[in-house]
C-alpha positions as CSV (number, residue, x, y, z in Angstrom):
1,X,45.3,47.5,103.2
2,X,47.7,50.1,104.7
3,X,48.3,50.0,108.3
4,X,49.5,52.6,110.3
5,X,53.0,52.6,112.4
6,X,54.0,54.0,115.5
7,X,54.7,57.7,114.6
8,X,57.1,57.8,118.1
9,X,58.6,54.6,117.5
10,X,58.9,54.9,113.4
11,X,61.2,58.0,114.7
12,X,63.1,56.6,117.7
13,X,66.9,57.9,116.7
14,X,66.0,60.6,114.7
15,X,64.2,63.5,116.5
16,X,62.8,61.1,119.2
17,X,64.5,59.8,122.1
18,X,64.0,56.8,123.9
19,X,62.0,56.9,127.5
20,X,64.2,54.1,128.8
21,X,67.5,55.0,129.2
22,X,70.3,51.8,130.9
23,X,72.3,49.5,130.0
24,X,71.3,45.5,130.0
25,X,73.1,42.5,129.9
26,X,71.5,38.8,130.8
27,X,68.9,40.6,133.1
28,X,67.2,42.9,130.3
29,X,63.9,41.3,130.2
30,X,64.0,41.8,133.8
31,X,64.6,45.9,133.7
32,X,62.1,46.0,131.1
33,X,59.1,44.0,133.4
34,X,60.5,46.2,135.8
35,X,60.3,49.6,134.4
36,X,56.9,48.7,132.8
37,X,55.6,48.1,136.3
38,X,56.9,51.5,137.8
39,X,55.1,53.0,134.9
40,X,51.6,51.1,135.2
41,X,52.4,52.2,138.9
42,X,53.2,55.8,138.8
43,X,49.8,56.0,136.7
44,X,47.5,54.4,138.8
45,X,49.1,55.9,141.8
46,X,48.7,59.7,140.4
47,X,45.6,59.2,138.0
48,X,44.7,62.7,138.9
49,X,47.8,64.4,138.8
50,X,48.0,64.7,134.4
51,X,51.1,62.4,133.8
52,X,52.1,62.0,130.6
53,X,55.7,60.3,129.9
54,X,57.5,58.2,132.7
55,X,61.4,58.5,131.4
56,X,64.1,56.0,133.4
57,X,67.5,55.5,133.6
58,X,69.5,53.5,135.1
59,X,72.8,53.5,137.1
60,X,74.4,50.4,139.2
61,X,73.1,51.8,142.3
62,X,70.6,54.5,141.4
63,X,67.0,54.7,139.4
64,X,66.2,57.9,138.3
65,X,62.6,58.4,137.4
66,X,61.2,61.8,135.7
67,X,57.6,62.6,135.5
68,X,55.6,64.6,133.0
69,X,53.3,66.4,134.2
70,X,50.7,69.2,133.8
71,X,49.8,68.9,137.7
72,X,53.1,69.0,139.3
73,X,51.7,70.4,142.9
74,X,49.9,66.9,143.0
75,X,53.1,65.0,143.2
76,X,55.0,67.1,145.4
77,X,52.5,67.4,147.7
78,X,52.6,69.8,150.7
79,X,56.5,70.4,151.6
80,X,57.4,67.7,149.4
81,X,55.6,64.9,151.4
82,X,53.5,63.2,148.7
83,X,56.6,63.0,146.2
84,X,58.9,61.5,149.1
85,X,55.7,58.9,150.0
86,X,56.1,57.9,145.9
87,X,59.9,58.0,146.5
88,X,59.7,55.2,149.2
89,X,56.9,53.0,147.4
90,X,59.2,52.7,144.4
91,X,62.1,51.7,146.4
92,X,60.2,48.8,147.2
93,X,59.3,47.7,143.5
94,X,63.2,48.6,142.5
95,X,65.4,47.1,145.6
96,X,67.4,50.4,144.6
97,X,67.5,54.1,145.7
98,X,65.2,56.5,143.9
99,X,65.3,59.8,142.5
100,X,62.4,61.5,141.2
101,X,62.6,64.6,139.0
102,X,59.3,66.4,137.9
103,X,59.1,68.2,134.9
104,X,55.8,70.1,134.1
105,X,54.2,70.5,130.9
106,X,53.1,74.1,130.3
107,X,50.9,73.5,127.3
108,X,48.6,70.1,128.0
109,X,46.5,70.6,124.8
110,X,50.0,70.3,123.1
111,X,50.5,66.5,124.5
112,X,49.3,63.7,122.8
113,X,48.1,61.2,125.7
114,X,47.0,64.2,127.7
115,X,44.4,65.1,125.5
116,X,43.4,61.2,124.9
117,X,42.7,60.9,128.4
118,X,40.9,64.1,128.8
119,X,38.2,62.5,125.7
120,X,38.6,59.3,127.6
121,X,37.1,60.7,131.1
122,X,35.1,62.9,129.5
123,X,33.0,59.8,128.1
124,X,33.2,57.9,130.7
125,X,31.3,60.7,132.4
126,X,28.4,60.2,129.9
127,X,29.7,63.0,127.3
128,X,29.1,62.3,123.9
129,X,32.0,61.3,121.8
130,X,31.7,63.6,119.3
131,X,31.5,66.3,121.7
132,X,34.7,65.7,123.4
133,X,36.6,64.9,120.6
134,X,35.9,68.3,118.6
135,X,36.3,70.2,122.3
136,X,39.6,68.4,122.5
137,X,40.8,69.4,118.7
138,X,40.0,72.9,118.7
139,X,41.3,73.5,122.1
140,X,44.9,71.8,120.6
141,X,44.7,73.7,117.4
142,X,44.1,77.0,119.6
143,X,47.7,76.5,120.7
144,X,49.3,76.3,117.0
145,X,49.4,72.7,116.6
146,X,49.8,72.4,112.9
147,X,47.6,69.4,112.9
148,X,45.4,66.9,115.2
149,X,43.6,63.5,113.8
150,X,41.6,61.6,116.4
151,X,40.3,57.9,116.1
152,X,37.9,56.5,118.4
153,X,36.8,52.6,117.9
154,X,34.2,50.4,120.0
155,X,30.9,50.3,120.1
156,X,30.2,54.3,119.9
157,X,27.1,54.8,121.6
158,X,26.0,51.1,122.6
159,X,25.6,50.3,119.1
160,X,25.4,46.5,118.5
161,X,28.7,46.5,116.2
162,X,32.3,48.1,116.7
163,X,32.9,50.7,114.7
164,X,35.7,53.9,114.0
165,X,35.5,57.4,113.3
166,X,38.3,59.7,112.6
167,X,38.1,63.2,113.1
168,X,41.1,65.0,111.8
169,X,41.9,69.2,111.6
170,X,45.4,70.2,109.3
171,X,47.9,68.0,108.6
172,X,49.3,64.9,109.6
173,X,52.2,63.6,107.3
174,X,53.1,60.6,108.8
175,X,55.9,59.8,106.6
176,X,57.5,62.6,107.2
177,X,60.3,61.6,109.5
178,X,61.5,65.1,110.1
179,X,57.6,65.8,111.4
180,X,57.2,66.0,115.0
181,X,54.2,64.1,115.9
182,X,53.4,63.3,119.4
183,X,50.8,59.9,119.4
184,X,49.0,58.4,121.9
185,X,46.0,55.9,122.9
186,X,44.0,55.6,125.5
187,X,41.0,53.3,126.4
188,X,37.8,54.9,127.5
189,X,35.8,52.6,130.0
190,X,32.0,52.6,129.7
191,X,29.0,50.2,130.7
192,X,28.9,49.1,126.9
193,X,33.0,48.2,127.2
194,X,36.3,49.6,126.4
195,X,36.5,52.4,123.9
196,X,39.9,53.0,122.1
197,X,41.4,57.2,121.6
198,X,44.1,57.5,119.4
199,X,44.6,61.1,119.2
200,X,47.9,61.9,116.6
201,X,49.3,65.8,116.8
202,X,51.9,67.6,114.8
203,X,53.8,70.1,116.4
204,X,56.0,71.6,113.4
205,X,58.8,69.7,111.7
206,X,62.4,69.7,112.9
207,X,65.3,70.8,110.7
208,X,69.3,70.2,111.6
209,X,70.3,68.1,115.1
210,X,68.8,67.6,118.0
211,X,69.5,66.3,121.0
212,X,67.4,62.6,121.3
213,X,66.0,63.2,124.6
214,X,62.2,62.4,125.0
215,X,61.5,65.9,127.0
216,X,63.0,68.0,124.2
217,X,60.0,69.4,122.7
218,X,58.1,68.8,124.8
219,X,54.2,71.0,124.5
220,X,55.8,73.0,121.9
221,X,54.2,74.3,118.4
222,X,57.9,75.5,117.7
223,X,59.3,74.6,113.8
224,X,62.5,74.4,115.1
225,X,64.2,72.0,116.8
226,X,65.0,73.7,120.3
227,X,64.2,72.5,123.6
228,X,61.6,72.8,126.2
229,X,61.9,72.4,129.5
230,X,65.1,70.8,131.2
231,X,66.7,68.1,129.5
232,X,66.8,64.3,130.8
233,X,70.9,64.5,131.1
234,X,72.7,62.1,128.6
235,X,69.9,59.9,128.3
236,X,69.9,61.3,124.7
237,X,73.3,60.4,124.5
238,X,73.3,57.0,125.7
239,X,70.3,56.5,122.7
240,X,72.5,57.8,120.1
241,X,75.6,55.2,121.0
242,X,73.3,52.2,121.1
243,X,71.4,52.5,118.2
């Protein structure tokens, strides 16, 4: 039986970047507990704020952290307050100084783990599934998206035995490495236990460079390769010399 891969990984180094952006030596496995935990952090700590992607990089001194996010007034907070509050906690996990830079998504329905976690809290509010999984498609496909397939597994409804469904809209061509497809999966927690969202969407396909940073295409239906938003300096660039 077929299985399916990582559409972000599967195209790490050729129109994806990586989210992790440093250099390590002996104490790798260390940076990588360690920016896993500012991660799991960052969404706890803002569960309400719409965070998608937390990208780091590293200097000898300096951790830069950027945050995607469809809510950016959350974080910042009145006169800054709430982002310098998240500044300070993260000092504390890191032993280093913290920079935070906020980048906001301007089309959620276009992002991949957004939309899971919409389905996800709309069923642990008691929504049926199949409700908030079709809202959730045809709210994506009303912003271009060339295609969106959704897979929810568990035991849909209370039923006695796990089960999938897939609900899918256009196309999906997963071995198509020039395809950009954002991917994403969520767990849903209800009184019956943890549902799994996998929610896949293709934005357009990429044609010629581009620049391996994760924000660069970021929410857009575009074809082309060209960027959205501000890019996460030469993270990109570090990518491309260590692959």
């Amino acid at each position: 039986m077929g299985q399916k891969t990582n559409p972000i990984g599967n195209r790490l180094g050729i129109i994806r970047g990586w989210e992790s952006n440093w250099y390590g030596g002996n104490d790798y496995g260390d940076k990588l507990a360690e920016d896993d935990k500012i991660r799991k952090y960052i969404h706890a700590r803002l569960s309400k704020a719409s965070v998608s992607r937390v990208i780091i990089e590293r200097t000898l001194k300096l951790v830069t952290v950027t945050i995607t996010t469809a809510r950016p007034g959350i974080i910042i907070g009145k006169g800054g307050q709430e982002v310098d509050k998240l500044k300070e906690e993260l000092k504390k996990i890191t032993d280093k100084e913290v920079q935070i830079n906020i980048h906001e998504i301007k089309r959620p329905e276009l992002d991949a783990y957004l939309v899971a976690a919409s389905i996800a809290r709309q069923i642990e509010s008691r929504i049926s599934y199949r409700r908030a999984i079709k809202m959730g498609i045809a709210a994506t496909m009303r912003m271009n998206a060339e295609g969106i397939k959704v897979m929810i597994s568990g035991r849909l409804n209370g039923a006695e035995m796990a089960r999938s469904e897939s609900f899918k809209e256009g196309r999906i061509p997963l071995s198509t490495f020039r395809a950009d497809i954002d991917y994403a999966l969520v767990e849903a927690h209800t009184s019956y236990g943890r549902l799994g969202v996998k929610v896949w969407i293709m934005k357009g396909e990429v044609y010629g460079k581009r620049e391996l940073s994760p924000l660069v295409g970021l929410s857009t239906g575009k074809k082309s390769g060209g960027k959205a938003g501000a890019p996460a300096g030469r993270g990109g660039n570090k990518a491309r010399r260590r692959k």
